[in-house]
N, C-alpha and C positions, 0 to 999 in steps of 0.2 A: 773677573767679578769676584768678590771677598762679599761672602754671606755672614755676617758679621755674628760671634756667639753667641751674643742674647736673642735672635734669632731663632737657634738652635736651641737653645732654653726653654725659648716661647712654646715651640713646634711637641716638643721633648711633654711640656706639661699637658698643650690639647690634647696628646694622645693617651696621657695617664688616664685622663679625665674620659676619654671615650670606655677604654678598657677592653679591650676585644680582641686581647691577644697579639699569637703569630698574626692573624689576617688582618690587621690592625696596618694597613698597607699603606696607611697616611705618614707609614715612618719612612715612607720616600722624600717626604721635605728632606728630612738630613743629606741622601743620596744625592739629589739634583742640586741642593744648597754648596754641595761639595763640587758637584760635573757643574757650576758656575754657566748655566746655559745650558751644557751639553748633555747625550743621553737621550735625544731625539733627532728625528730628519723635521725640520720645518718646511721642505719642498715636497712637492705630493709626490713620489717614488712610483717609478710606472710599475704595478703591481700585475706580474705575472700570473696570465687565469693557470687555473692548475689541467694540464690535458694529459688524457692518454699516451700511455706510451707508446713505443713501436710493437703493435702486432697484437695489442691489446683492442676488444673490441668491448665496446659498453652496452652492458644490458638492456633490454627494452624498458625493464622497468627500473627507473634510480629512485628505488628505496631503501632507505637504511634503517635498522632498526639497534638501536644502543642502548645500554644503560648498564647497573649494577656494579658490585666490588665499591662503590663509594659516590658514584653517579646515581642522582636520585631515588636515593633511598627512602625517602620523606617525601609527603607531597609538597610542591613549594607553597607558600603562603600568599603569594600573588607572583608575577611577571614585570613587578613594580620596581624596577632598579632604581629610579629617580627618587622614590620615596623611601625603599627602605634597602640599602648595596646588598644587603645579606637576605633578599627573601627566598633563596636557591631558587630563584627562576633558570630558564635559558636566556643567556646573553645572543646566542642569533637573531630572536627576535628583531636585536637594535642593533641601531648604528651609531658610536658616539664621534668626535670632530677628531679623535683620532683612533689608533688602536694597536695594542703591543702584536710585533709580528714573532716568529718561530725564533726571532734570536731578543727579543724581552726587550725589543726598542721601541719606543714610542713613532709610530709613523701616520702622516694624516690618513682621516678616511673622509669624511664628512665632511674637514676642510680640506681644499685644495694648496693653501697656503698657510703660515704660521708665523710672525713677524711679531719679535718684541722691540720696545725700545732701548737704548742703550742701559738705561737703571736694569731693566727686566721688571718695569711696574707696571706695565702698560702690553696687553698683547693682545694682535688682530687676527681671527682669523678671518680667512674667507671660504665662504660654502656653497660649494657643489651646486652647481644651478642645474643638473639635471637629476639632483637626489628629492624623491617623490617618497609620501608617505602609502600605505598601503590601499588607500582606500584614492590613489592617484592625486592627493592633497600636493602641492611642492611643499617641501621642506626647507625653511628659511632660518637664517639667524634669529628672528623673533621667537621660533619654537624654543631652541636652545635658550637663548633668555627670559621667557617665561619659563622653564621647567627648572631652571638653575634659583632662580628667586622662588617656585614653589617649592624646592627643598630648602632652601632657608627660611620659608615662612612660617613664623610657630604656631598656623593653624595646622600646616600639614601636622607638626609633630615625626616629622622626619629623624628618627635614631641619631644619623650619622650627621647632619646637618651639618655640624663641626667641618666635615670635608674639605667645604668652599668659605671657608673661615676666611681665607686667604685673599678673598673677594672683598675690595675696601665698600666697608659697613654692613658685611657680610652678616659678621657675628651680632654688631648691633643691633641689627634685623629681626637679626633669630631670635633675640632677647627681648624684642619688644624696649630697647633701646632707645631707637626711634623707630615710626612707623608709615612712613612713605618709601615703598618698593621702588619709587624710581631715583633714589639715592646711594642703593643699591647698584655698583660698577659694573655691572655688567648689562649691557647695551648692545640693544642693534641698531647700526648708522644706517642701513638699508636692509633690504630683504637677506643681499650675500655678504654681510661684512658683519662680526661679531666681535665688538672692543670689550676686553677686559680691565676693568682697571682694580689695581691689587694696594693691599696697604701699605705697601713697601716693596722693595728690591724680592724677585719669586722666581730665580734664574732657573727654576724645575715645573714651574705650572704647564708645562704644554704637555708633561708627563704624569700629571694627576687629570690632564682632558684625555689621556688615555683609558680612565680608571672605569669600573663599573657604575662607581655612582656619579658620574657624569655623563650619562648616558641619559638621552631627551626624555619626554611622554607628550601624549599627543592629546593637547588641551581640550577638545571639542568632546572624544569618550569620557576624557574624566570629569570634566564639567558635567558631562548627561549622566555619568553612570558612578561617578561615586568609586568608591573602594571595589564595585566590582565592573573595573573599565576592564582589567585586565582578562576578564574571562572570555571563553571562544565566543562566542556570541556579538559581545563589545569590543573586540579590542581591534585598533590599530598601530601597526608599527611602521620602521622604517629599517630595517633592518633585512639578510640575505631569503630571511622565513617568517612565516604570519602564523598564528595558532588556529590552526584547522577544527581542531577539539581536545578538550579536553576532561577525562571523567576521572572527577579527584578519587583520588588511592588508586588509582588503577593505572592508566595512563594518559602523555599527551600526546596530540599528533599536529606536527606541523607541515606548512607547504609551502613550498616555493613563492614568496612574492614576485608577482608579473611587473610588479612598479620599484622596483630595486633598481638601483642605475647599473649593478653590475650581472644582473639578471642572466645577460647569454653566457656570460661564464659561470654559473650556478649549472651543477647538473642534477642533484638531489630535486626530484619534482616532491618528494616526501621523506619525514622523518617522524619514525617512531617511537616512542619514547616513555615505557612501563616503568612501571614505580615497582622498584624490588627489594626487597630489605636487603639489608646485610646478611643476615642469618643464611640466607638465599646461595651464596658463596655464583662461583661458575657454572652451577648446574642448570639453568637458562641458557646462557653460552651453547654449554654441552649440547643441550638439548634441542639447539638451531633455531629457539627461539628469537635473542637477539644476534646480530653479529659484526660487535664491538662492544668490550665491557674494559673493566680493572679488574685483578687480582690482587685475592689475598694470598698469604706465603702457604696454605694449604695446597688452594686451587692451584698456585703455580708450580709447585713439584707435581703434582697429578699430570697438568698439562704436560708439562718437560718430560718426564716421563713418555706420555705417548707421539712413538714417532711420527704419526700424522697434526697432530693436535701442537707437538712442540713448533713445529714453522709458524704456528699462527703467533706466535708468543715475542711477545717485543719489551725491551727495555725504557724508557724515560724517565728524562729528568726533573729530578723533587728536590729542591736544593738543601739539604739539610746536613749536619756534621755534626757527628759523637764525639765527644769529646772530655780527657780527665782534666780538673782543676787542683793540684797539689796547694792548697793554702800555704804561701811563705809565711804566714807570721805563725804559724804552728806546729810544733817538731812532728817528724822530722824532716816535714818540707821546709824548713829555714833554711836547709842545707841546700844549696845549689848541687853539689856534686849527690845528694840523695834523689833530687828532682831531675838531673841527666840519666841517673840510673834508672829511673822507672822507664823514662823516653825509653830508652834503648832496653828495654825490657819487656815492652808491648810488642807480644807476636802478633801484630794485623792480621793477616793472612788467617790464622787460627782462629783468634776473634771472630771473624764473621763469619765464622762458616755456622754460625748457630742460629747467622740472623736468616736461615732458611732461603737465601737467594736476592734477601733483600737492605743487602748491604754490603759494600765494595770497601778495603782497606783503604783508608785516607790516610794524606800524609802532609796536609796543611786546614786553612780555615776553608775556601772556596771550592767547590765541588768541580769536576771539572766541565767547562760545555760555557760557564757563568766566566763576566766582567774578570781580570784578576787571578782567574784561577793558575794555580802556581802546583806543578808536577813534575820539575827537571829533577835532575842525579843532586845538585846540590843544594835542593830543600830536602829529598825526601834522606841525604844522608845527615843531617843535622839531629835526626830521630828516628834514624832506621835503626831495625831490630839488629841484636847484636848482646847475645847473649852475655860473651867472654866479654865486651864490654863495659854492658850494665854492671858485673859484678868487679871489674877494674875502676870502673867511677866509686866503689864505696871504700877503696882503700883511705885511711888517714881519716876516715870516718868513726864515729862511736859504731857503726851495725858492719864494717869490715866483716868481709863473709856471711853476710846474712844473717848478723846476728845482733840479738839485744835491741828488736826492733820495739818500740812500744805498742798499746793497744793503740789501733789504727781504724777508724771508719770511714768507710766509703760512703756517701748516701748521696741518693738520687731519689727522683719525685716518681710517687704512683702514676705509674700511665702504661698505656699498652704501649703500641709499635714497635716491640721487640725490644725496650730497653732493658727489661733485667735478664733476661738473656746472655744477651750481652756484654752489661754489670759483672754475671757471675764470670762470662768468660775472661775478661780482664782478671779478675779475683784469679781465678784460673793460674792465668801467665805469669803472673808477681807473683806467687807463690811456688811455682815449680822453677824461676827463672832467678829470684832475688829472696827466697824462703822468707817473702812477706804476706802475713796473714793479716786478710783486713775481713772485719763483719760488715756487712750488707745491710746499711739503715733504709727502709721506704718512708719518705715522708707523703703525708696528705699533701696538696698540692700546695695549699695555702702557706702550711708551715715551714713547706721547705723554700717556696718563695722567701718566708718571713725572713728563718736562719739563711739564706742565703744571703739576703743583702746588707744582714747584719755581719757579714762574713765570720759566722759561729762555725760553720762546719770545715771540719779539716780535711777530707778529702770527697771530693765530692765527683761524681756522673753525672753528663748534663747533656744536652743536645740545643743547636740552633737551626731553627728553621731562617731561611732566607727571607725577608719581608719584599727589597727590591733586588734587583741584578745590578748591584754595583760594590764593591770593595766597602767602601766607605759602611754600610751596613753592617758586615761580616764583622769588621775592627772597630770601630766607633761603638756603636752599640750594645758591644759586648766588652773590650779588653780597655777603653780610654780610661785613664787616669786621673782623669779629671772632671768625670763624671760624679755629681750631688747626690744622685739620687738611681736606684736600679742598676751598683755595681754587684758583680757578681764573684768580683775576689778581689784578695788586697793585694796582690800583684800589682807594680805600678814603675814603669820607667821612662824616665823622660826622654828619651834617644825617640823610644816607641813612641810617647805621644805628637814627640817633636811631626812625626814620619806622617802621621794620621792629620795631621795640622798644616802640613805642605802642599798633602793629596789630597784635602779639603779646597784648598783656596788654591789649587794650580787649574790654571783650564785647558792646558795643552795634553791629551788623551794617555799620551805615550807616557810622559812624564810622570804622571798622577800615578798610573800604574804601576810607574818604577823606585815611587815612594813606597806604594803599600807593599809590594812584594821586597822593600828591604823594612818592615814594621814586622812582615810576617817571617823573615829571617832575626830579626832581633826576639821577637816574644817566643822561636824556637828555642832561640842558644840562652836563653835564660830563661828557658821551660816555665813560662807563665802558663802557658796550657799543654797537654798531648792528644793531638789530633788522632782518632783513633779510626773511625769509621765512617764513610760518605753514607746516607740513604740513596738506597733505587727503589723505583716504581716500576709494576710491569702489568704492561694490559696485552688483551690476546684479540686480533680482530681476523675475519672468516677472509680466505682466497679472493673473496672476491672484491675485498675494501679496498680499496686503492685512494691516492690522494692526500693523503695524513703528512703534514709537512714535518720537512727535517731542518733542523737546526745547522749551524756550520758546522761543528762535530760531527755532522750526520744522524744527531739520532733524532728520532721519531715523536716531536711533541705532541702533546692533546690539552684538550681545555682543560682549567686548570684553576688558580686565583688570579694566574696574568695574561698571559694569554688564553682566549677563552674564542677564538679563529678559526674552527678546525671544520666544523660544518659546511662550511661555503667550499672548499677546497675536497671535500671526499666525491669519489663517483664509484659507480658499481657496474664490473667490468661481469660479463658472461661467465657462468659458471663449467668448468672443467668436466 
């Protein structure tokens, strides 16, 4: 299936038009547009419950109590995913017709089946005839299609609405276009069968029913109760936990639903869940108040530090990549052998060691654990560090020996996360490595967006956060050449795009991958970018958490903006 460019065009504009950033997670059309179908399971996967180990025995009581480092910091603003994806509720509440699992695949939950037709304009699910809403309601395709048209209703005034754009007459809906809901494609044939029908060819829509804001609500509270269905009091869900209570700025507490279909594999009969600022750092944590948080790079040298404290402390994956842009159309990145030279002039290693724990030397665009990800001997030597010869790539140049370099600026946008840090460390290596002296410009966010894609600035610090788990994101949306609008350098070569344009429109898995990992060999050796630094994330959870799933890599996910899983699967074993 060939998801045709003006497609991508279309998709590329709704999401200007939303605005909402990294988490702006509707730039998965592009991904799926590219995986032509694929990038999901459409057969319901026998989902392993999560059990005790050998010799492990589980407390009497399974309470968990979590939060902090960047988990609810803020009271949420409702538990309303249907109406608004970003009101920071808890997604266990719900259950939507699918749901990304520990390796960021779309797999059913709600449906048991997922069938498109050959275009990919038409897709069916079927749903779970023993999935029960909380208050013992069954839960039928009609929920899902009434909560899917109450987000595109523009009584709701739903933010995102835009989401299910993709829904033929979706948007016309939204727009008061026209105004009959049942013209609106999406349909239920029966209680268990739920027909999508879409504007066109959507060879990725089973993986936007993944998403947060396709996730139900349950017509009957919100009819009685208005904007405030979602409080303890009103609310029903369908989802692993129901809201027990909740006392805003303070905390929430949730409990186990008895009417979940997968109930006896739930072992959390509660979860607790305090509102703690930022400022708060790990000293909750510490203090055995909760036991599962995040860290900041303060708290986590404190932790690592003590040697009881460091076993609790774990690593996960944040897909994001530091990375320098040399401008070719501006001396003296014109020079290809000036732009080899910086490659090979970036001590990694040294680099991050300022990012305090929380960042790993990169040596390509995809992080490792993600779709794609590329870390053999013969990427990482295309721009591995190499003193002797960074300063042999400047011979037969005007700065031979490090000299006669011109004023040089770096600039990178105001923001924490460690990036000028970082910035200066770079600044750092090029100067002790190639005697090049570049100033440190901060721009306001705005500006350096602006001079960015007007490609003014000549050397620039930047970083990408992952939007979906696939290739196509990483390259496409950052380095394509053929992008109108939001490039972010005049870097441009056709070999590259060709590469990005094959693994778009191929649907064979292996293949498509072995297009992008030679786009990310080609935009090395002709240093369009230098990959400098992956992000890490690290949270610290008490001896007795158990459950927390791991990715194929092995490491340890938690909820997050994609997968958002992690509750249903913890238990709490007896304490030591």
């Amino acid at each position: 299936m060939r998801i045709p460019d003006e497609q991508l065009a279309l998709f590329e504009k709704r999401l200007e038009a939303i605005g909402v950033g990294r988490r702006d997670f509707l730039k998965v059309v592009g991904a799926m547009a590219a995986l032509g179908g694929l990038g999901f399971i459409t057969r319901a996967e026998a989902a392993k419950p999560t059990k005790p180990a050998p010799g492990e025995k589980l407390a009497k009581e399974q309470i968990l109590k979590y939060g902090g480092g960047g988990w609810f910091q803020q009271d949420p603003a409702s538990q309303d995913f249907n109406k608004d994806l970003y009101c920071q509720g808890v997604p266990a509440l719900w259950a939507g017709l699918m749901v990304f699992n520990a390796d960021f695949v779309a797999v059913p939950w709600m449906a048991t089946r997922v069938e498109g037709n050959k275009e990919g304009s038409v897709w069916t699910f079927a749903i779970r005839k023993d999935s029960r809403w909380s208050d013992n309601a069954p839960l039928t395709a009609r929920d899902f299609e009434w909560s899917w048209k109450r987000q595109l209703d523009p009584a709701t005034a739903a933010p995102y609405a835009s989401f299910l754009y993709d829904i033929k007459n979706g948007e016309a809906f939204n727009k008061k276009q026209l105004t009959d809901p049942s013209q609106v494609g999406v349909k239920a044939k029966d209680d268990w069968t739920l027909e999508v029908t879409l504007e066109g060819p959507r060879g990725y829509f089973p993986v936007l029913a993944a998403y947060l804001a396709a996730l139900p609500a349950y017509r009957p509270a919100v009819e009685k109760h208005g904007d405030k269905w979602t409080e303890a009091a009103n609310i029903v869900t369908n989802g692993p936990f129901t809201l027990e209570a909740w006392e805003h700025n303070k905390q929430m507490v949730l409990k186990k639903n008895p009417y979940y279909y997968g109930v006896k594999d739930v072992h959390l009969s509660k979860v607790i869940i305090p509102i703690i600022p930022l400022a708060s750092g790990a000293l909750p944590y510490e203090n055995n108040e909760i036991d599962l948080t995040l860290l900041a790079a303060g708290d986590l040298r404190r932790l690592q530090a003590d040697p009881r404290a460091s076993k609790d402390v774990f690593r996960f994956p944040y897909p994001g990549t530091w990375y320098l842009l040399p401008q070719v159309t501006k001396p003296p990145f014109d020079n290809l052998k000036v732009r080899k030279a910086v490659a090979h002039a970036i001590d990694r290693e040294n680099v991050v060691k300022v990012s305090q724990g929380l960042a790993i030397a990169a040596h390509s665009m995809i992080p490792p654990g993600f779709p794609g990800a590329l870390d053999d001997k013969k990427i990482r030597d295309l721009q591995r560090f190499d003193r002797k010869l960074a300063v042999e790539m400047l011979k037969g140049t005007p700065f031979e020996g490090g000299k006669n370099w011109p004023k040089i600026t770096l600039s990178m946008r105001d923001e924490a996360l460690g990036s000028r840090p970082l910035a200066e460390a770079v600044q750092a290596v090029l100067l002790e490595n190639l005697n090049m002296k570049t100033d440190l410009e901060v721009l306001e966010p705005r500006v350096f967006r602006e001079r960015l894609w007007k490609q003014d600035l000549q050397f620039v610090w930047i970083r990408w956060f992952m939007d979906y788990p696939d290739p196509h994101n990483e390259y496409f949306d950052t380095f394509y050449g053929k992008k109108t609008t939001g490039k972010r350098q005049a870097w441009v070569n056709d070999a590259f795009d060709k590469e990005l344009e094959t693994g778009r429109d191929t649907r064979d898995p292996k293949k498509r991958m072995a297009h992008y990992a030679k786009a990310e060999e080609i935009l090395q050796s002709d240093v369009g970018y230098v990959p400098v630094a992956w992000v890490v994330r690290y949270g610290a959870a008490k001896p007795w958490v158990k459950g927390l799933e791991r990715n194929k890599q092995g490491e340890i996910v938690v909820d997050g903006n994609i997968y958002v899983d992690m509750l249903q699967h913890i238990y709490i074993v007896e304490r030591a």
